[in-house]
C-alpha positions as CSV (number, residue, x, y, z in Angstrom):
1,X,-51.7,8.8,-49.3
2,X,-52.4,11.9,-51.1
3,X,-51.5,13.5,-54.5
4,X,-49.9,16.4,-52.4
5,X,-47.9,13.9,-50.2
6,X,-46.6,11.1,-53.3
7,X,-45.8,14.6,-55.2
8,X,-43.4,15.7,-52.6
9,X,-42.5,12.4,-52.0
10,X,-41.4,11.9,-55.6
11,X,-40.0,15.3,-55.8
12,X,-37.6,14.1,-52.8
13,X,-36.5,10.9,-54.3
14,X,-35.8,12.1,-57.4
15,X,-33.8,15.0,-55.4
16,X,-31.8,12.7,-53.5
17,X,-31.3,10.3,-56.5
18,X,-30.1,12.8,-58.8
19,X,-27.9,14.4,-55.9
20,X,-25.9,10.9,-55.3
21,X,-25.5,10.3,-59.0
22,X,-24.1,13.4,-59.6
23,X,-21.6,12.6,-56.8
24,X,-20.7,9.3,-58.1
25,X,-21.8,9.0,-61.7
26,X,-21.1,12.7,-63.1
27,X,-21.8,16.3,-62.4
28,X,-24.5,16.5,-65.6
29,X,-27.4,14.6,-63.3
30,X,-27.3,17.7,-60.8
31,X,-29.5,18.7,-64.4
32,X,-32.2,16.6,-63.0
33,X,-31.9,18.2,-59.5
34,X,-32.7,21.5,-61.4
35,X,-35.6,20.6,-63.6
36,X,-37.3,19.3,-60.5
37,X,-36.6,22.4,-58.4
38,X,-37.9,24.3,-61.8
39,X,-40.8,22.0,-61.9
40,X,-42.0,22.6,-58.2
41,X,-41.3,26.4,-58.8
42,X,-43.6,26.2,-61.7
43,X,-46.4,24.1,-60.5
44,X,-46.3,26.8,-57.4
45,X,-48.1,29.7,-59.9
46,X,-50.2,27.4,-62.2
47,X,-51.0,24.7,-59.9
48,X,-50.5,22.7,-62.3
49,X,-47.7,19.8,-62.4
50,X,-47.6,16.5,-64.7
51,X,-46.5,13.9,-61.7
52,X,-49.9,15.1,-59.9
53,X,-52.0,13.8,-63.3
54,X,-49.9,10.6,-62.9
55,X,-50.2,10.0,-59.3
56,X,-54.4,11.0,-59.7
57,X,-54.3,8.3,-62.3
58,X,-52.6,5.9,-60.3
59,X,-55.7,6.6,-57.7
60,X,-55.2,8.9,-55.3
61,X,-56.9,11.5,-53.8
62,X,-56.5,15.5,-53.8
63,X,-56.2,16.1,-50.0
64,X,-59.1,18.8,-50.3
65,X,-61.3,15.9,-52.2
66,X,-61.3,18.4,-55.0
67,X,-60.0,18.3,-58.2
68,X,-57.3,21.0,-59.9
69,X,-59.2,20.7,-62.7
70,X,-62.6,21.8,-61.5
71,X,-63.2,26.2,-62.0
């Protein structure tokens, strides 16, 4: 697996998760539904996201081979 493919992946679950709790639990946890959405939107101009340094540091690979770090 890729960094690309376990950051959408986690994007998803955290999605879905906060989507169901805010159905059963309270309304509040569609907050966490937003911040991800705001999170992708972000990491869309900067390329830059803090679940890709986690998931690199967990071991796996940019899909180019390249890091987002390198000029």
């Amino acid at each position: 697996m890729t960094v690309e493919r376990g950051l959408r992946m986690m994007a998803g679950v955290v999605i879905l998760l906060s989507l169901g709790l805010a159905h059963w639990v309270s309304q509040y946890w569609l907050l966490l539904t937003a911040f991800a959405g705001l999170n992708l939107l972000q990491s869309s101009f900067t390329n830059w996201c803090p679940a890709m340094m986690i998931l690199r540091a967990m071991g796996l690979k940019d899909a180019s081979g390249a890091s987002c770090s390198t000029p």
